[in-house]
C-alpha positions as CSV (number, residue, x, y, z in Angstrom):
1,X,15.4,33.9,-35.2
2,X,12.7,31.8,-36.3
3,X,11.1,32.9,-39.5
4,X,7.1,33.1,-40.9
5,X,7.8,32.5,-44.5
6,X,3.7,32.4,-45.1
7,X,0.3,31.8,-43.6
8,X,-3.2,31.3,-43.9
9,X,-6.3,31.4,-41.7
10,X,-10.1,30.7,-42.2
11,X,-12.7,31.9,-39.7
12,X,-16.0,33.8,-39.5
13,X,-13.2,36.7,-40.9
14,X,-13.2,34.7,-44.5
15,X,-10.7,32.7,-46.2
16,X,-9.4,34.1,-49.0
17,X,-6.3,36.7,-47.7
18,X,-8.0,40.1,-49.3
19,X,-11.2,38.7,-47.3
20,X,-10.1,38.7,-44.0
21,X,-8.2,41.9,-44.6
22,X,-11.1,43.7,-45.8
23,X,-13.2,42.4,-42.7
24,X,-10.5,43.5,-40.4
25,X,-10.8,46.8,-41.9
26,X,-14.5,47.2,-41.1
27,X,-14.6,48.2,-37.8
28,X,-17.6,46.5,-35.3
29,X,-18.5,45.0,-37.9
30,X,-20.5,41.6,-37.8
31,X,-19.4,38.5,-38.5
32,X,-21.1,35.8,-36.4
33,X,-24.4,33.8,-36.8
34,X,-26.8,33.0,-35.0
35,X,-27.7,29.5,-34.8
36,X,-30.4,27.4,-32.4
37,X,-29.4,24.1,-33.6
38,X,-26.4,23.6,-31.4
39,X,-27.6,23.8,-28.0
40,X,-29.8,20.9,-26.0
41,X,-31.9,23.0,-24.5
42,X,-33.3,24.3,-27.8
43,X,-31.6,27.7,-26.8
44,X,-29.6,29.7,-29.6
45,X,-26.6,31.4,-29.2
46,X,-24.3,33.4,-31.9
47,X,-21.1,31.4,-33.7
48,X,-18.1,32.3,-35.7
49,X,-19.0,30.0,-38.9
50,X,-16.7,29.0,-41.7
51,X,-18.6,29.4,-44.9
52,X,-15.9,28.6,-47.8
53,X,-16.5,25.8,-49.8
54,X,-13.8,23.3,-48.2
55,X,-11.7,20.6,-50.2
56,X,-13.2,17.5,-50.7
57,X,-10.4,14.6,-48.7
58,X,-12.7,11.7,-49.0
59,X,-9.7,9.7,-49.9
60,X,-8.4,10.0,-46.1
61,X,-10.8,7.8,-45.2
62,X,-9.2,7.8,-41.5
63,X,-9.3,11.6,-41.6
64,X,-12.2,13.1,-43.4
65,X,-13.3,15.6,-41.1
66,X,-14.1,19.2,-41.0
67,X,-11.1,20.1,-39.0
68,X,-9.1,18.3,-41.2
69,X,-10.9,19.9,-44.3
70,X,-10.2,23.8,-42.7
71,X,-6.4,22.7,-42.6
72,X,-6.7,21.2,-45.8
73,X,-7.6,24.7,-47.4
74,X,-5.0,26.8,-45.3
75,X,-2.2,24.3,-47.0
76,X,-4.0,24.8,-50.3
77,X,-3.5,28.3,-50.1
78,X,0.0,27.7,-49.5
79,X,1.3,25.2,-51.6
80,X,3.3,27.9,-53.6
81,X,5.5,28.3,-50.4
82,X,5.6,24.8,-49.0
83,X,6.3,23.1,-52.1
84,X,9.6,24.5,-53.2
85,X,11.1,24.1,-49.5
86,X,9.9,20.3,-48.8
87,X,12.1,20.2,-52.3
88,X,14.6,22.3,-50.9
89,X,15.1,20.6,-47.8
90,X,13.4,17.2,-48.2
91,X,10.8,15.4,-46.7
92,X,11.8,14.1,-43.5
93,X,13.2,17.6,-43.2
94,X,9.2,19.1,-42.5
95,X,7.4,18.5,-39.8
96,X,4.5,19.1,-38.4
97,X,2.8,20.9,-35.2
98,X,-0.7,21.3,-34.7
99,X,-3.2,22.1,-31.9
100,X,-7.0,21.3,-31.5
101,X,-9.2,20.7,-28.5
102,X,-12.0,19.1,-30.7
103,X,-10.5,17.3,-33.7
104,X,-13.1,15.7,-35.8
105,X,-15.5,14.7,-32.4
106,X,-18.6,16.3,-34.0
107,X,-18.0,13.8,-36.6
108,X,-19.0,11.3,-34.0
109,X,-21.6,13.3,-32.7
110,X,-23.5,12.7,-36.1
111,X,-22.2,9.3,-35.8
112,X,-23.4,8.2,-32.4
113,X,-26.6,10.4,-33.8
114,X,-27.0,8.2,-36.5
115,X,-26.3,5.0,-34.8
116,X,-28.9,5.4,-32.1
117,X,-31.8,6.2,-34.9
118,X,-30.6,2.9,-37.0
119,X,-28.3,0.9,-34.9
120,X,-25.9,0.4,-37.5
121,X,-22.6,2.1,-37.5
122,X,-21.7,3.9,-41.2
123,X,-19.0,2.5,-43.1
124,X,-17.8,5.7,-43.4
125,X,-16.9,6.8,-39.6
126,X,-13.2,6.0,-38.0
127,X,-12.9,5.9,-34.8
128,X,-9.2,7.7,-35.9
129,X,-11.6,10.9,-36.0
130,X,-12.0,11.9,-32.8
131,X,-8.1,11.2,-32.3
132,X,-6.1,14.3,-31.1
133,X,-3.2,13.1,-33.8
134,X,-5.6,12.9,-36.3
135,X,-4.8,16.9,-37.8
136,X,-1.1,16.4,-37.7
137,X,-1.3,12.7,-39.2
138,X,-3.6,14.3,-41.9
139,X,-1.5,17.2,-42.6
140,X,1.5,15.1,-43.1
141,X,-0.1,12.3,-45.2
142,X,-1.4,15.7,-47.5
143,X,1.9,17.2,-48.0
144,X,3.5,13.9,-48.0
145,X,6.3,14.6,-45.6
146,X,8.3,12.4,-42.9
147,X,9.2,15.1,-40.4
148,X,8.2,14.8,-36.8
149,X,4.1,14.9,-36.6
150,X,2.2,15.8,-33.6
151,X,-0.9,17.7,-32.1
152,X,-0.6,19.7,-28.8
153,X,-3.9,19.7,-27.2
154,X,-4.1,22.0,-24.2
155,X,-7.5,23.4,-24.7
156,X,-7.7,27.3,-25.5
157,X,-4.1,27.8,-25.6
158,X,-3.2,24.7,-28.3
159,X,-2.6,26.4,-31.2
160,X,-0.5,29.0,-29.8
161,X,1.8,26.1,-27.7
162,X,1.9,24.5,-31.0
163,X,4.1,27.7,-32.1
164,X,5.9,27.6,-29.2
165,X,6.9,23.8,-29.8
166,X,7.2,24.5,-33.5
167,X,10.3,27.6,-32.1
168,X,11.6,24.5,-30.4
169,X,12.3,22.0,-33.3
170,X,13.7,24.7,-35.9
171,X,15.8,25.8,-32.6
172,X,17.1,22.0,-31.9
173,X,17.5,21.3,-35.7
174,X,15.4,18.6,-35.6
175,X,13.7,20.3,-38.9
176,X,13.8,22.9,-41.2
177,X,10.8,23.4,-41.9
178,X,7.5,23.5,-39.9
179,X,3.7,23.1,-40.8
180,X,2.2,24.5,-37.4
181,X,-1.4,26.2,-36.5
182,X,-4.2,24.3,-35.2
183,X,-8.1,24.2,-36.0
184,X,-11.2,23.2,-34.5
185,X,-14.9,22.9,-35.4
186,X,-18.2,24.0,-34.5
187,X,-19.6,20.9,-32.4
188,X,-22.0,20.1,-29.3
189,X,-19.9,18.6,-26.8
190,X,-17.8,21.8,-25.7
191,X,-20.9,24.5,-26.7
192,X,-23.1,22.4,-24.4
193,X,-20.5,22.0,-21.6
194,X,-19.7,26.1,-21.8
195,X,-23.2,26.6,-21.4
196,X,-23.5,24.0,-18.4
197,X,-20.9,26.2,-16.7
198,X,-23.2,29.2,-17.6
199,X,-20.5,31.3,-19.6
200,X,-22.0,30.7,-23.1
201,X,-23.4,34.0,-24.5
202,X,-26.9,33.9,-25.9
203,X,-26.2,37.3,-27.3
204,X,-22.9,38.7,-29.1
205,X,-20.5,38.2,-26.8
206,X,-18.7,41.8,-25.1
207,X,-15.6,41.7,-24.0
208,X,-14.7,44.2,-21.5
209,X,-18.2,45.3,-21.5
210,X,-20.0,46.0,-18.2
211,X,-22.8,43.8,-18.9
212,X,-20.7,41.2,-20.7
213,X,-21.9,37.7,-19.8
214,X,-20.4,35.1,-21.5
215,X,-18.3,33.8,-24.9
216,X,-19.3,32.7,-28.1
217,X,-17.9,29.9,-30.0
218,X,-16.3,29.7,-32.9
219,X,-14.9,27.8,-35.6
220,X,-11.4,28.1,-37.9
221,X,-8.1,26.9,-38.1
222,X,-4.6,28.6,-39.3
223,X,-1.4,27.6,-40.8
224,X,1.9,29.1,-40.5
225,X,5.2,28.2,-42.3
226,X,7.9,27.9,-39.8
227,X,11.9,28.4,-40.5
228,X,14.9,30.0,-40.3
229,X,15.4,31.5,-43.6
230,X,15.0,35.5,-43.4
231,X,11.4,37.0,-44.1
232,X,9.4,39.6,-43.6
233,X,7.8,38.2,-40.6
234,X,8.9,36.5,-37.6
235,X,8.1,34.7,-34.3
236,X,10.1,36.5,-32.3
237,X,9.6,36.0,-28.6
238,X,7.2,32.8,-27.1
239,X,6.5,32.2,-23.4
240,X,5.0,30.0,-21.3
241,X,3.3,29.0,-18.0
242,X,0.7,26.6,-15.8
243,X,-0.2,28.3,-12.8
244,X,-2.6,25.4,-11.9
245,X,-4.7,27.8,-9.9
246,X,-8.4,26.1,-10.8
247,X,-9.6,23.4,-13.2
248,X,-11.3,26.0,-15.4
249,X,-11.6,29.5,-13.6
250,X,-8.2,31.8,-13.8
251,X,-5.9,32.9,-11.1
252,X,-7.9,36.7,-10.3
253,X,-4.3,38.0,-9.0
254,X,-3.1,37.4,-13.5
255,X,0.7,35.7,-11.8
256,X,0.4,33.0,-14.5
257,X,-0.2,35.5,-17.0
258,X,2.3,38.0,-16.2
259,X,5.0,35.4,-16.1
260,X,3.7,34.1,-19.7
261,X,3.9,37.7,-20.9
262,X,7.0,38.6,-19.1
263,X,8.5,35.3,-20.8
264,X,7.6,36.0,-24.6
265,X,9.6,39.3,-23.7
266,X,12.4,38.8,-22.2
267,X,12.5,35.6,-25.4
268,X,12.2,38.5,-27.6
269,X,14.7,40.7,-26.0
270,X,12.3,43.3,-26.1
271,X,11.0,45.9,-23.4
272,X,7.1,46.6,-23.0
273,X,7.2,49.7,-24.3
274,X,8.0,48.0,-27.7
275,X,5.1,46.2,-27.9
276,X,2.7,48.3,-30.3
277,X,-0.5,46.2,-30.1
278,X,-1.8,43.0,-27.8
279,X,-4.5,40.7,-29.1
280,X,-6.2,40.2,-25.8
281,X,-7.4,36.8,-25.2
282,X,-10.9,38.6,-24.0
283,X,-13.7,36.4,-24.4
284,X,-15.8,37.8,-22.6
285,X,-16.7,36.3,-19.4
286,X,-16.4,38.1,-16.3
287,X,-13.4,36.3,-14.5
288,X,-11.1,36.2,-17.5
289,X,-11.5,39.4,-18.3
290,X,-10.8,40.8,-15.0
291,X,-7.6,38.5,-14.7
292,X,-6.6,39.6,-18.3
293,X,-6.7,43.4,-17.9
294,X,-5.7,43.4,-14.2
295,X,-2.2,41.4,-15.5
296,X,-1.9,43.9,-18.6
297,X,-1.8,46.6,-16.1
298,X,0.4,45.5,-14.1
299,X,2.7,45.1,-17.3
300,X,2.3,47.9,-19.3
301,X,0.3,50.3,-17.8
302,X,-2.5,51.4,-20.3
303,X,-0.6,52.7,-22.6
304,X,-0.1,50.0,-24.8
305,X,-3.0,49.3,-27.4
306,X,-4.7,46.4,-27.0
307,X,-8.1,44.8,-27.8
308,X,-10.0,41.5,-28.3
309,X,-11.3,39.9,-31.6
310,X,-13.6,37.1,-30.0
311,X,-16.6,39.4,-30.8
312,X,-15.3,39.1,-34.7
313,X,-14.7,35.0,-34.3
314,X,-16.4,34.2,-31.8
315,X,-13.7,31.8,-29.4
316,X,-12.2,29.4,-31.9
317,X,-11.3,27.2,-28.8
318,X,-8.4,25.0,-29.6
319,X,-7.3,27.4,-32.9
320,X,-7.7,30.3,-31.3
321,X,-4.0,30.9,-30.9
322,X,-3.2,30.1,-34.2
323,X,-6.7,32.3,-35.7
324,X,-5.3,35.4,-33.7
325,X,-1.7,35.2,-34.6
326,X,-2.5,35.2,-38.3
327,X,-4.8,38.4,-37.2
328,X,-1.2,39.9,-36.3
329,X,0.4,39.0,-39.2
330,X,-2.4,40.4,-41.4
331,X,-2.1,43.8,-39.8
332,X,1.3,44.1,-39.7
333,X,1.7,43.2,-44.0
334,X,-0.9,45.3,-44.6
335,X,0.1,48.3,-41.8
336,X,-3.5,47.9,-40.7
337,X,-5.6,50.2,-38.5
338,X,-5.7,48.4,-35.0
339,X,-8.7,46.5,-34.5
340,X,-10.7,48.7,-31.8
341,X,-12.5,46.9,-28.8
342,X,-16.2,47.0,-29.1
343,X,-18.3,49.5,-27.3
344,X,-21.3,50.2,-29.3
345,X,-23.5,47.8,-27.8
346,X,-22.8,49.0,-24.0
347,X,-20.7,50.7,-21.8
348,X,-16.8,49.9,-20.9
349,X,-16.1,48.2,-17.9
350,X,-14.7,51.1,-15.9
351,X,-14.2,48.3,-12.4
352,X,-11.6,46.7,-14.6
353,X,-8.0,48.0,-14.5
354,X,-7.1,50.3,-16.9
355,X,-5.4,48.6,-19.7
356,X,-5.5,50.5,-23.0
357,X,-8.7,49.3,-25.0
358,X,-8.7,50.4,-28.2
359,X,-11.4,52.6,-29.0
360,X,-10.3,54.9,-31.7
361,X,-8.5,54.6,-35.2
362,X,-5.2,53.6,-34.1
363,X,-2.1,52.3,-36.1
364,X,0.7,50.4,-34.3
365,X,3.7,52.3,-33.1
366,X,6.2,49.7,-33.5
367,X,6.6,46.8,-35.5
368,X,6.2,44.3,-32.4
369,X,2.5,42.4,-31.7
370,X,2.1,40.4,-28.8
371,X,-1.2,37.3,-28.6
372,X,-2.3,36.0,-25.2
373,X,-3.9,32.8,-25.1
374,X,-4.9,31.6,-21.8
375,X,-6.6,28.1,-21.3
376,X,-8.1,25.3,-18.7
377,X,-5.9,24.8,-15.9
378,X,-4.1,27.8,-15.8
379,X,-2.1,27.0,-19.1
380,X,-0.9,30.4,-20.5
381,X,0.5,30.9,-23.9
382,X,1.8,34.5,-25.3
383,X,3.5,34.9,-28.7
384,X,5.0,38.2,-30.2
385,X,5.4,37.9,-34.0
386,X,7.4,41.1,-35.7
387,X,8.3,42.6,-38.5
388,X,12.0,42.3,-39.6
């Protein structure tokens, strides 16, 4: 079994761990700003923004971005964990796995910005910003380690296949210890283009809501300490699929979904009905809500709790996976009241299949979570993290 010896996230939730706890524990409450700066038709919209004062990595000259900067202060937070086992098991023992769908492009949004008002290029922007391996390189040149290094970039679902590949090298013993999560930043490029496809919220976003139209974004990142040493938390069951069915829209019928979900089980040797809670992907557009609940109901009924936290995030894009699995691990540590699906605003969606929305006080039954991450393409992700 593969082992979560620690983690750390940062979001619109907080940083600090007793931050995000307490704001999990405050039910509809809100946590996303809105902001009219981001959009080019002068439009605003709301956004999960990270507000913690970030460490300052100037000295990476090749990777001083704010991606880089939210992974930078997950690893900060725990260095009291990674440092004895990089000592333990050695440098080129620790590697790293890490998913974004941004990396540090808004960096060259300011650049190009800048650039067009003066024509000179700053001596301060590398093209190595924008680079997909820049948050793995960066991670590894932080913690000085020698392990494999890479970034998984698969839009929405990249953090979450970065746990999946992480599994893979502890499993294959090509490590023994592994730095995974992912992180992405607020930026133009993607907030524009979700608004070009006209599923970009200019209100809180409601998922499962009837008159839900459309997500927010969000920014964070999250880092979880991967190995096979016996703790308190694990990764137990990860599965996989690409159903291929449309460049951006999901299959209605939920197949790729199911087999995703049906995957992490049977990786888990678990059954449905010991699966106390699922973090829905839900971000609030109409089709991917639809698909989502129609292929939890086909699974488990609604009797399983489940709910969404996009309206507490906004979607963190690429580091969504990674954002929501750290939500699991929070409320199983701290046997947490279940997140409940938010209603107050407007009605539920009663054309949607029935799939247990959470909309009372409500503690897990079992010590199982399951997180679906569903992207671009058809490329499903779902992850069941337990506690052991």
């Amino acid at each position: 079994m593969i082992y979560i010896q620690n983690f750390s996230s940062i979001s619109s939730l907080g940083a600090k761990y007793d931050e995000i706890v307490n704001s999990l524990t405050a039910p509809y409450s809100e946590h996303l700003t809105y902001r009219d700066d981001l959009l080019s038709n002068g439009l605003g919209s709301y956004f999960g923004v990270v507000k913690a004062n970030l460490p300052d990595i100037s000295k990476f000259k090749a990777h001083n971005t704010r991606n880089n900067q939210f992974l930078a202060y997950c690893i900060d937070e725990l260095k009291d964990t990674i440092e004895p086992l990089i000592s333990k098991y050695g440098k080129d023992r620790v590697a790293v796995v890490l998913g974004t769908s941004t990396s540090g492009l808004n960096e060259t949004e300011i650049e190009i910005e800048q650039y067009l008002k003066t024509g000179k290029v700053s001596d301060t922007y590398h093209y190595s910003f924008q680079e997909f391996s820049s948050p793995s390189e960066f991670v590894s040149q932080y913690l000085d380690v020698n392990g494999p290094a890479y970034t998984i970039s698969t839009a929405c679902s990249s953090s979450a296949r970065a746990l999946i590949s992480a599994k893979r090298l502890l499993q294959a013993d090509m490590a023994d210890v592994v730095i995974a999560g992912g992180a992405d930043t607020l930026c133009a490029v993607p907030i524009n283009g979700f608004n070009s496809m006209e599923v970009l919220s200019h209100d809180r976003c409601l998922p499962f809501n009837k008159n839900r139209h459309g997500i927010n974004i969000g920014e964070g990142a999250g880092i979880m300490i991967l190995t096979k040493e016996k703790s308190e938390l694990a990764l137990v069951g990860c599965g996989e699929s690409s159903d291929a069915y449309h460049v951006s829209s999901p299959d209605p019928s939920g197949a790729g979904a199911v087999e995703a979900i049906k995957m992490a089980l049977n990786d888990a040797k678990l059954t449905k009905d010991d699966i106390g809670y699922i973090n829905l992907h839900g971000t609030a557009t109409k089709l991917n809500d639809a698909m989502e609940s129609q292929a939890v109901s086909t699974l488990f009924g609604e009797t399983t709790p489940c709910s969404s936290t996009k309206y507490l995030t906004g979607h963190t894009l690429g580091a969504a996976g990674i954002v929501e699995a750290c939500i699991l691990c929070y409320l199983l540590k701290e046997n947490l009241d279940l997140p409940m699906q938010d209603f107050s605003l407007d009605e539920i969606d009663d054309t949607l299949p029935k799939c247990g929305l959470i909309t009372d006080k409500l503690k897990s039954k079992t010590p199982y979570m399951m997180s679906n991450s569903f992207a671009f393409g058809g490329n499903n992700a779902s992850i069941i993290i337990g506690k052991v």
